[in-house]
N, C-alpha and C positions, 0 to 999 in steps of 0.2 A: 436607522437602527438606533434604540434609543439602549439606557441601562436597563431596562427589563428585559430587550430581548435579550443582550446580552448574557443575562443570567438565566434565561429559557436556556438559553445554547449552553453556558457552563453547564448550569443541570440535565441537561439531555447526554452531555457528553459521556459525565461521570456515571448518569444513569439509564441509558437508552429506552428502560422498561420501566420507568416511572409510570406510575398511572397518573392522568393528567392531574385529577384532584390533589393529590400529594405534591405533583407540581407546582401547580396555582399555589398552594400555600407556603410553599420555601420562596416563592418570588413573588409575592407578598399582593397576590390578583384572585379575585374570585375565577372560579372555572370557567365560566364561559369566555370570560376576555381571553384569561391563556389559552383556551384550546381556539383562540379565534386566533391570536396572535403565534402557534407553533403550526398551522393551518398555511399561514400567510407568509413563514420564513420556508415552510415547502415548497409553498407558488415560485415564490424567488428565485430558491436553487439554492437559498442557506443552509438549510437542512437537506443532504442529499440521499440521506438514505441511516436505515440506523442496524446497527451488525454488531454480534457476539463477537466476546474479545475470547480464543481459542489458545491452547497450550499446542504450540505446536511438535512438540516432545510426541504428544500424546497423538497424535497425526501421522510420525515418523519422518516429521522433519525439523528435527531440532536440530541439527546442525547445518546452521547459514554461513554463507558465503555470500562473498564482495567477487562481481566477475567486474571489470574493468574490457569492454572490447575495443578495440581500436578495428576502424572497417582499412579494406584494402583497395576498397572501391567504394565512392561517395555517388552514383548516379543512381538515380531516381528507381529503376528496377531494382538495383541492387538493393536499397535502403527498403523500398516496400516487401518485396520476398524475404530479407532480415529479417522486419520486423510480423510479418506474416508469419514466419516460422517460430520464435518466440512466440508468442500469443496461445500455441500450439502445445509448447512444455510445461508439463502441470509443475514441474519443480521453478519454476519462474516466476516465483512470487511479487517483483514488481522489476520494471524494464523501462527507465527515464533513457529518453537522448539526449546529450548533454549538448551544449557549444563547446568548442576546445575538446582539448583531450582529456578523458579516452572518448570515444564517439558515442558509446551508452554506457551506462551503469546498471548491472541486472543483480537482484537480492535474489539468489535459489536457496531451497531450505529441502534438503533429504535427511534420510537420517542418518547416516554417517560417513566418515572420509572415502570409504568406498563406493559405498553410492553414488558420491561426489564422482570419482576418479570417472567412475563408467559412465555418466553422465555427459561430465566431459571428455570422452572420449569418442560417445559415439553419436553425441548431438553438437555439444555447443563448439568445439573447434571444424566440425563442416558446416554450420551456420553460412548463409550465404553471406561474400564477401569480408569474412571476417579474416582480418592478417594476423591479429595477434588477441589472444585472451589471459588477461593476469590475474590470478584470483586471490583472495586475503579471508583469509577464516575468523572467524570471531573467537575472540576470548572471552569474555566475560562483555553480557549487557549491560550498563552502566545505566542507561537511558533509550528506554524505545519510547516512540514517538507517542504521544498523550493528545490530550482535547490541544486544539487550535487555540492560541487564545484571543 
């Protein structure tokens, strides 16, 4: 990967829906080599896919949360039924396992502190195997996450 693709990828980032031609011209290639060369970072697996950036306000799930679980049980059933069931709630906007504690980290976005409550009330604390769930509300976004660099 040299600095042009590089700058294919910054440009893509910032603009997903560039036309190639407009492309090719901020990173300084006639069209046909970029569109060979953003062709070629797909084959890869650099470029994995390209997605609208959504208000999730407008969605009705502007208010995220930090769930922190710790499981109660680490065997092999347990973990895949967990994350089996996760997969499953649309408010579960992303679900890492972590090493160390807590055992995963899940990002839910409803729309409000109530929504939350019943949420977790009638999903995420019978989650299989799950001992304990801490959650951490967001105050203000400082930084969501942007292009890779």
């Amino acid at each position: 990967m040299d600095k042009i693709d590089r700058a294919i990828i910054a440009e893509l980032q910032a603009d997903g829906r560039l036309a190639n031609t407009e492309l090719a011209d901020r990173v300084g290639l006639s069209p046909s080599p970029c569109l060979r060369r953003v062709r070629i970072l797909e084959s890869h697996g650099v470029i994995t896919g390209y997605h609208a950036t959504v208000d999730p306000t407008a969605l009705g799930q502007g208010f995220s949360v930090l769930v922190h679980i710790e499981m109660a049980n680490q065997s092999r059933s347990t973990i895949e039924a967990f994350e089996a069931e996760v997969v499953r709630i649309e408010a579960v906007l992303e679900c890492r396992r972590m090493f160390g504690q807590p055992d995963y980290l899940l990002w839910v976005g409803v729309k409000d502190l109530a929504a939350y409550e019943k949420l977790y009330m009638t999903r995420l604390t019978g989650l299989p195997g799950v001992a304990r769930a801490i959650s951490q509300f967001t105050m203000r976004v400082i930084k969501s996450r942007g292009a890779t660099p």
